[in-house]
C-alpha positions as CSV (number, residue, x, y, z in Angstrom):
1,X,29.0,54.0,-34.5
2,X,32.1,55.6,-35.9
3,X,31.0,59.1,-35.8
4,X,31.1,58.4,-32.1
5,X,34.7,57.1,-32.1
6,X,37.2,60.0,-30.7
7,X,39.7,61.3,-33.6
8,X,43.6,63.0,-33.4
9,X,45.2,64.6,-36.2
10,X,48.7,63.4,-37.5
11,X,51.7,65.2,-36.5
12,X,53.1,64.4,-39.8
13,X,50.4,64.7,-42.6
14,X,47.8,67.2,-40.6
15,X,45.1,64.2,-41.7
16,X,42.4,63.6,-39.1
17,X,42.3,60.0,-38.1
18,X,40.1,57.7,-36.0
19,X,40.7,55.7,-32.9
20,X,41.2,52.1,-33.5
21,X,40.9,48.8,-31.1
22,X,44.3,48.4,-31.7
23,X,45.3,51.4,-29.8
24,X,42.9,51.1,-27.0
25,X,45.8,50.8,-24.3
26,X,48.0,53.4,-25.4
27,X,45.5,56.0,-27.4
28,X,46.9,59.7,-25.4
29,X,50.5,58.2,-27.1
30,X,49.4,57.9,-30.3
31,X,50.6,61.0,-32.8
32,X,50.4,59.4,-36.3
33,X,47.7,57.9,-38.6
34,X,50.1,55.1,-39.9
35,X,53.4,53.3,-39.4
36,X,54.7,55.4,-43.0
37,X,54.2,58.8,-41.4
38,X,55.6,57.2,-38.0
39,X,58.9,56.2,-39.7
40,X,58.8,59.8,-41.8
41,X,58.6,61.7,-38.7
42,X,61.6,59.8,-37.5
43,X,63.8,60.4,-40.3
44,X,62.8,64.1,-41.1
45,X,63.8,65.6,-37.4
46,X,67.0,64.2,-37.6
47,X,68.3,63.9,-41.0
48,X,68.3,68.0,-41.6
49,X,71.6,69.7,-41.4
50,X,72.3,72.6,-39.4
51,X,73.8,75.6,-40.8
């Protein structure tokens, strides 16, 4: 059933996601919902200028 599936929120979007058979192997290492907020997080820790 998926209300028995265990869940994570996104590190990028605060959206509660669900596990998938895809990330069986590495599910404690997985911190986003999708490959766009993957690639966001990515370019929004580095690309801010320090003042």
């Amino acid at each position: 059933m998926p209300a028995d599936l265990p869940s994570k929120i996104c590190e990028v979007c605060g959206l509660p996601f669900n596990w998938r058979k895809k990330w069986a192997k590495n599910w404690d290492e997985v911190k986003y919902c999708s490959e766009k907020c993957r690639r966001h997080k990515k370019s929004t820790s580095s690309g801010l200028p320090e003042i």
